[in-house]
C-alpha positions as CSV (number, residue, x, y, z in Angstrom):
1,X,80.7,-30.3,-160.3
2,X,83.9,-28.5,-158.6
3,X,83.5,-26.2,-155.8
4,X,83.5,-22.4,-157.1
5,X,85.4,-20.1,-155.1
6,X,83.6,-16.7,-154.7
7,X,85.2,-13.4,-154.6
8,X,83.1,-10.2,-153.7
9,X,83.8,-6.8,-154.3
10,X,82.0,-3.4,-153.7
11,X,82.5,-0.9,-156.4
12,X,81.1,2.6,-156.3
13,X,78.7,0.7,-153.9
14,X,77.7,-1.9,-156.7
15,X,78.4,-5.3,-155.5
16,X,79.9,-7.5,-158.2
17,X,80.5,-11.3,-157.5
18,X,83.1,-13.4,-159.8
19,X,82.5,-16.9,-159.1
20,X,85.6,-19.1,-160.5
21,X,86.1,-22.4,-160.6
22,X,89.8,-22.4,-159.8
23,X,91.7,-19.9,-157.3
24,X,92.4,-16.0,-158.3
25,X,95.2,-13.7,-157.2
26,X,94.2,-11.3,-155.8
27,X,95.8,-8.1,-157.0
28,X,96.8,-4.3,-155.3
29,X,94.6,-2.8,-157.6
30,X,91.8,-5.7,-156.4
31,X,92.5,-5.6,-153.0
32,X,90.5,-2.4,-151.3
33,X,87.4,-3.4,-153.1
34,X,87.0,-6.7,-151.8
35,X,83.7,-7.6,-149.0
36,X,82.6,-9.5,-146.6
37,X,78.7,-8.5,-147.6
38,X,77.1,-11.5,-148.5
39,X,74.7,-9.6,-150.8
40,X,75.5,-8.9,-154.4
41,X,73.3,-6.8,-157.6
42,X,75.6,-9.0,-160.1
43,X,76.8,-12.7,-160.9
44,X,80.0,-13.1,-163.1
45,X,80.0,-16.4,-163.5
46,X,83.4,-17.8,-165.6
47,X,83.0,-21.4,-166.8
48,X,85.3,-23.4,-168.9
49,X,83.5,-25.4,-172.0
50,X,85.1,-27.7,-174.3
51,X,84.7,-25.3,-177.7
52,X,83.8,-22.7,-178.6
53,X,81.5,-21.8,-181.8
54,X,82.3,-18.2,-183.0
55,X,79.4,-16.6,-184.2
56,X,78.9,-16.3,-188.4
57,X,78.3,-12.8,-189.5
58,X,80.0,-9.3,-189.3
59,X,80.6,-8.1,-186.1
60,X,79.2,-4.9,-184.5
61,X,82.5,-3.7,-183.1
62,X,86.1,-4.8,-183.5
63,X,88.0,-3.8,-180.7
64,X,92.1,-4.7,-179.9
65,X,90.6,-7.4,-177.7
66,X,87.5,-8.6,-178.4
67,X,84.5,-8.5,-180.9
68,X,81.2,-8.0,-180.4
69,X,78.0,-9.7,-182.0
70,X,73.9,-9.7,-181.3
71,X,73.4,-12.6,-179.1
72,X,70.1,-13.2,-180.8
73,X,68.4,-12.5,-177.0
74,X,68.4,-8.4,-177.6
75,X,71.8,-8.4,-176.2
76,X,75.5,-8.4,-177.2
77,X,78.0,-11.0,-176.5
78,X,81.9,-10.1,-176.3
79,X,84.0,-12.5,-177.5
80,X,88.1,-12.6,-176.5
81,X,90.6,-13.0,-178.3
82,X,94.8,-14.1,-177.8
83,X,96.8,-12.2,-180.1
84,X,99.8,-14.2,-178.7
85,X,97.4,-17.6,-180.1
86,X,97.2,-16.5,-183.9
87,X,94.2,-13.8,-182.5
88,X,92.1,-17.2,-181.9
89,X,88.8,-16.6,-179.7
90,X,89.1,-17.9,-175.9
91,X,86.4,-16.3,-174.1
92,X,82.7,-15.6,-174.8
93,X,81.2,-13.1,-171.9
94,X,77.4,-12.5,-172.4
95,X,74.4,-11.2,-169.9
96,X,72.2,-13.7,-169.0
97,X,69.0,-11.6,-167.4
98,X,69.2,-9.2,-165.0
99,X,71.9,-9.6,-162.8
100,X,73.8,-12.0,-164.1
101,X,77.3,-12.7,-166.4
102,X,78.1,-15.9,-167.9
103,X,81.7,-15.9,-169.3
104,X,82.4,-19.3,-170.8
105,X,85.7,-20.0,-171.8
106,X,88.0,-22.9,-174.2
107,X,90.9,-25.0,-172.6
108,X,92.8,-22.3,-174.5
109,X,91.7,-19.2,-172.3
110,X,92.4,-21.3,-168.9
111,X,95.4,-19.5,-168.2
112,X,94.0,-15.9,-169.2
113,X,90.6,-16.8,-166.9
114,X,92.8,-17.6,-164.0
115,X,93.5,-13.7,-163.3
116,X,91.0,-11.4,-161.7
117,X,91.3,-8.4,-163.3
118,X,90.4,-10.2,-166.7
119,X,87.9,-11.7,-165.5
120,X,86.2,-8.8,-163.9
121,X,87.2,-6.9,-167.0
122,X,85.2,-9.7,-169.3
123,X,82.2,-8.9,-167.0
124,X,81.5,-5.7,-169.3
125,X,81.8,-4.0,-165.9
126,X,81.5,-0.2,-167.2
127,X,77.7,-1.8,-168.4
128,X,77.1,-3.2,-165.1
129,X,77.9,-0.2,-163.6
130,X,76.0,1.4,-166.0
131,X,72.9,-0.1,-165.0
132,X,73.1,1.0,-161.7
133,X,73.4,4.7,-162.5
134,X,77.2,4.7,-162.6
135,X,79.0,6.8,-165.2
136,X,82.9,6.3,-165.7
137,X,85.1,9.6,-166.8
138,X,88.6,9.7,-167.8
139,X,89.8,11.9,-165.0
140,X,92.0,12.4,-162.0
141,X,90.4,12.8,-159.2
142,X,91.3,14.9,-155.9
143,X,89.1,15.6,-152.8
144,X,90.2,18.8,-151.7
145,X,88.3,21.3,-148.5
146,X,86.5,22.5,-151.4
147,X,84.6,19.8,-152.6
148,X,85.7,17.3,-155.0
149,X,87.8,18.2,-158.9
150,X,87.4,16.0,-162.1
151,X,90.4,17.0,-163.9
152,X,89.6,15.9,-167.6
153,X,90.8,15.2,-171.0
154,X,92.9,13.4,-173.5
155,X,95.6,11.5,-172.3
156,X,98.5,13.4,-172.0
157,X,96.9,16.5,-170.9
158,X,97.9,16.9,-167.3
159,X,95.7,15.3,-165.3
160,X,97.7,13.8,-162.6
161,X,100.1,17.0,-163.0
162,X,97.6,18.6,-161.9
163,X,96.3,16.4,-159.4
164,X,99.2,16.4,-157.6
165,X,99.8,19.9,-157.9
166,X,96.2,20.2,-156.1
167,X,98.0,18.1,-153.1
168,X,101.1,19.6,-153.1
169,X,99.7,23.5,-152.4
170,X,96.2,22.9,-151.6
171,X,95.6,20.1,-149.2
172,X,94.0,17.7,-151.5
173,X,93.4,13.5,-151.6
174,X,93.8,11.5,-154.5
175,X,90.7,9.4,-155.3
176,X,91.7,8.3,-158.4
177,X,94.5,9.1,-161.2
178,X,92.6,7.5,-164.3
179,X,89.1,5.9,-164.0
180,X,86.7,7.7,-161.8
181,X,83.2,6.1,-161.0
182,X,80.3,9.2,-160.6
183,X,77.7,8.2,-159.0
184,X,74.8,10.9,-157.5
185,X,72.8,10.7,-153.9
186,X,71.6,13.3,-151.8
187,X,74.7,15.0,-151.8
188,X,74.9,15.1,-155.2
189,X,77.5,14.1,-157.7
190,X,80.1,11.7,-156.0
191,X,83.2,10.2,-157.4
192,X,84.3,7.0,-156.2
193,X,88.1,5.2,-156.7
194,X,88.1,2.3,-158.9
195,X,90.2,-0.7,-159.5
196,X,92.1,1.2,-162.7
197,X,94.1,4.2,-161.2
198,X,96.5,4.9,-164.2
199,X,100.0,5.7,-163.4
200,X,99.3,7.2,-159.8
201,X,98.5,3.2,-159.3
202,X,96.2,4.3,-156.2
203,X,93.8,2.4,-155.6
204,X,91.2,3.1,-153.0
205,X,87.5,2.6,-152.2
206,X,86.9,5.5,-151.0
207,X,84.3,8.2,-152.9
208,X,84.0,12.5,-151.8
209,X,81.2,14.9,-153.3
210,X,82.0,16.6,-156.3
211,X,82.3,20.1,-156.5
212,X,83.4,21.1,-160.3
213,X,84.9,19.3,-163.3
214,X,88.0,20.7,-165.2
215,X,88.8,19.9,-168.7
216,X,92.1,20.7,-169.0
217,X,94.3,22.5,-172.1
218,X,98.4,23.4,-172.3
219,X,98.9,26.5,-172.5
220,X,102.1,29.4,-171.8
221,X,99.7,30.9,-169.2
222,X,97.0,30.2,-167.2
223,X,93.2,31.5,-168.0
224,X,90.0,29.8,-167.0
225,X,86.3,30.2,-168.3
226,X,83.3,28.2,-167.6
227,X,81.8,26.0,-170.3
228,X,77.9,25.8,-170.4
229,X,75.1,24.3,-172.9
230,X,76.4,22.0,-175.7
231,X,79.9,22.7,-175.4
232,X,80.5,21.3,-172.2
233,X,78.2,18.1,-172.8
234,X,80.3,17.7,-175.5
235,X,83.8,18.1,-173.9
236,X,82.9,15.9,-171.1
237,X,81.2,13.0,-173.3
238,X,84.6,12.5,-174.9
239,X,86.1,11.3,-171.9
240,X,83.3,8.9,-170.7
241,X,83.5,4.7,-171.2
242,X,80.1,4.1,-173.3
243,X,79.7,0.7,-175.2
244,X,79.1,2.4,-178.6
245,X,77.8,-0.7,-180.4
246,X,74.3,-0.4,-178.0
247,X,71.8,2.1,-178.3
248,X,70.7,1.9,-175.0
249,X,74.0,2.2,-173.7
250,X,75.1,5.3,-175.3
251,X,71.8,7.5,-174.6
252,X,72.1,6.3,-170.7
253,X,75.3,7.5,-170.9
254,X,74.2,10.7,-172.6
255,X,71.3,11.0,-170.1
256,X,73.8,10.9,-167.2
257,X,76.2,13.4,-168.8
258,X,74.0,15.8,-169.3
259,X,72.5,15.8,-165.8
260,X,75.9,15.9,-164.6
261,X,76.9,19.0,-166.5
262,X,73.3,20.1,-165.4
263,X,75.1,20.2,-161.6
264,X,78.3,20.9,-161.4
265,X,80.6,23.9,-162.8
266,X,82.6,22.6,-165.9
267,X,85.4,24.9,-166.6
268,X,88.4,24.9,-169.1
269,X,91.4,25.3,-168.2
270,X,94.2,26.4,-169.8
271,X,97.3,26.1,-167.9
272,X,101.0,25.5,-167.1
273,X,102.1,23.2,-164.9
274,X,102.7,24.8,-161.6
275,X,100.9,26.3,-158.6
276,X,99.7,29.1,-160.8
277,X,97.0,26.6,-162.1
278,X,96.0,25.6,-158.3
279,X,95.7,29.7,-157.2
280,X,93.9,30.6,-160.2
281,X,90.8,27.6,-159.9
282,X,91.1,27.9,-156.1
283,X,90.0,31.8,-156.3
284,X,87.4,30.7,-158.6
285,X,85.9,28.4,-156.5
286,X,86.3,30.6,-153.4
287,X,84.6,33.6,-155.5
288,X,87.5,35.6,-155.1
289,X,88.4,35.8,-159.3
């Protein structure tokens, strides 16, 4: 049997080991997250196979990249597709117990399995995560001196406008311009960088407390109002990663939404693109509005 190579990484605190039978690059986005800890809570474990026998049936989900059918365990299993190899499956990724991913792969996929990020992105990482009490929002996110800002909503929006408009005039640290990872403690609510930054393309393991969450609207002048109840569960589920295919899946993540909105301010706001949207939260949080 050939030597695997091992390649750990820490994200949001969750250790997550891909074990490859053939060398990875490893990537800027890949790089911060990488460890020396010896421990790990999961196993992606990528092996190449002969053939693979695609499943008979309809699918659960159809996806750009992959499919998804009952693995006849209680789970799912994803299966990968090339659309540059007439959309043929290369890649079957499936949980096998606990704490443990086996992604089996055709001679086809060789090439596409020989590059971290797909592989840790055929480890169903967001579900992983998900296990651990991780939630992942499509934000930017800034640690500023007054606790940390999800700025949130559909692409387009603003996000890292107004991200960088927070460090510009207020002092604050990108975390993340895409992907967040939330994550509570005795803090509280925590946001951590992950390896998917957006365009900002910062990556950093590095996490701050969280101190509101912004869902963000253009508008010709700024006004802000806090969201409460139903409304903001609502706002803020939109932008989270949940594996809608699996029940379990999609209440955790409801479960963990709600407490979040539980905890933390979520305000809307509407905004133009300049300072006047940093002075107008900052005297909200300061209780100066």
């Amino acid at each position: 049997m050939a030597e695997r190579r091992l390649y750990r990484l820490s994200i949001s605190g969750v250790g997550i080991t891909i074990a490859s039978p053939r060398p990875l690059p490893v990537t800027e986005r890949f790089a911060p997250f990488l460890t020396e800890e010896r421990g790990t809570d999961f196993l992606v474990e990528c092996r190449e196979v002969p053939a693979l026998a695609v499943p008979c049936g309809e699918p659960v989900y159809k996806g750009e990249r992959f499919w998804v059918w009952p693995d006849g365990d209680g789970g799912f299993s994803r299966w990968y597709f090339d659309g540059m190899q007439d959309n043929a499956f290369f890649a079957r990724a499936r949980q096998a117990g606990a704490d443990r991913v086996l992604v089996d792969y055709s001679p086809i996929g060789r090439e596409l399995v020989s590059d971290m990020g797909n592989c840790f992105a055929f480890s169903g990482w967001e579900m992983l995560l998900l296990q651990k009490g991780r939630l992942l929002l499509h934000a930017s996110c800034v640690d500023t001196p007054l606790g940390g800002l999800l700025f949130s909503g559909p692409s387009g929006i603003g996000k890292s406008t107004q991200a960088e408009l927070w460090r510009q005039y207020a002092g604050a640290v990108l975390i993340n311009g895409d992907r967040p990872i939330l994550s509570r403690d005795e803090q509280g609510w925590r946001a951590w960088g992950s390896p998917y930054a957006g365009s900002s393309r910062h990556f950093v393991n590095e996490s701050c407390v969280l101190r509101a969450v912004v869902l963000l609207k253009q508008a010709k002048s700024c006004t802000l109002r806090r969201l409460s109840g139903a409304d903001a569960f609502r706002r803020v589920f939109a932008g989270t990663t949940v594996n809608s295919w699996n029940k379990s899946s999609v209440l955790h993540v409801c479960e963990l939404t709600e407490r979040l909105v539980s905890a933390l301010p979520v305000y809307e706001l509407s905004c133009t693109p300049d300072r006047a949207a940093v002075e107008l939260l900052r005297a909200e949080l300061e209780g100066k509005a």
